[in-house]
C-alpha positions in Angstrom: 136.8 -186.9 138.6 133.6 -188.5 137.5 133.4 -192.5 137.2 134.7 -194.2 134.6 132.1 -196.0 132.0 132.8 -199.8 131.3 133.5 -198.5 128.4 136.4 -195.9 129.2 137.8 -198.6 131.6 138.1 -200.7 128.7 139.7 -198.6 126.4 142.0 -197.0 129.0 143.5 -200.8 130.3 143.8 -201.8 126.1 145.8 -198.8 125.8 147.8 -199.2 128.5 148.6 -203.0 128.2 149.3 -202.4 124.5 152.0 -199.4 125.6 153.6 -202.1 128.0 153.5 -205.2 125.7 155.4 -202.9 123.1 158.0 -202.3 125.6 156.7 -199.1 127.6 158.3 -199.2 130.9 155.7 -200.0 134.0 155.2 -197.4 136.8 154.1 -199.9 139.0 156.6 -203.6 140.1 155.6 -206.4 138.3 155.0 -209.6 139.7 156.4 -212.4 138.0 154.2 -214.2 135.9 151.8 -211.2 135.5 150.4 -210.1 132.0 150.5 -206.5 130.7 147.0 -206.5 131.3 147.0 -207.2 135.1 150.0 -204.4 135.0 147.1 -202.2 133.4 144.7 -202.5 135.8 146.6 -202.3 138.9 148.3 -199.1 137.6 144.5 -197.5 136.9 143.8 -198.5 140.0 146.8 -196.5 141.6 145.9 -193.3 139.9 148.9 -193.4 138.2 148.2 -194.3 134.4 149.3 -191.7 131.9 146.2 -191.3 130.4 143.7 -188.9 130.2 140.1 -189.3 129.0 138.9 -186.3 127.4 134.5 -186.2 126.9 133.2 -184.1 124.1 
């Protein structure tokens, strides 16, 4: 898989924090304390956030 932009990266962790702030269940433990951002991020960086980016 190629590199994800800043861009992409952006998008795909607002996505994904939005999903878990509306009550999507995290595949990843969460620490206490920690936003649904940092939740975001640390499941992108475990490969395993349900999202795809498609490039036209």
């Amino acid at each position: 898989m190629p590199a994800l932009s800043k861009f992409e990266l952006a998008r795909i962790i607002g996505a994904r924090a939005l999903q878990l702030s509306y009550g999507a269940p995290p595949l990843i433990e969460v620490k206490p304390g920690e936003s649904s951002i940092d939740v975001a991020k640390r499941e992108l960086e475990a490969g395993i956030i349900p999202l795809v980016v498609l490039r036209a």
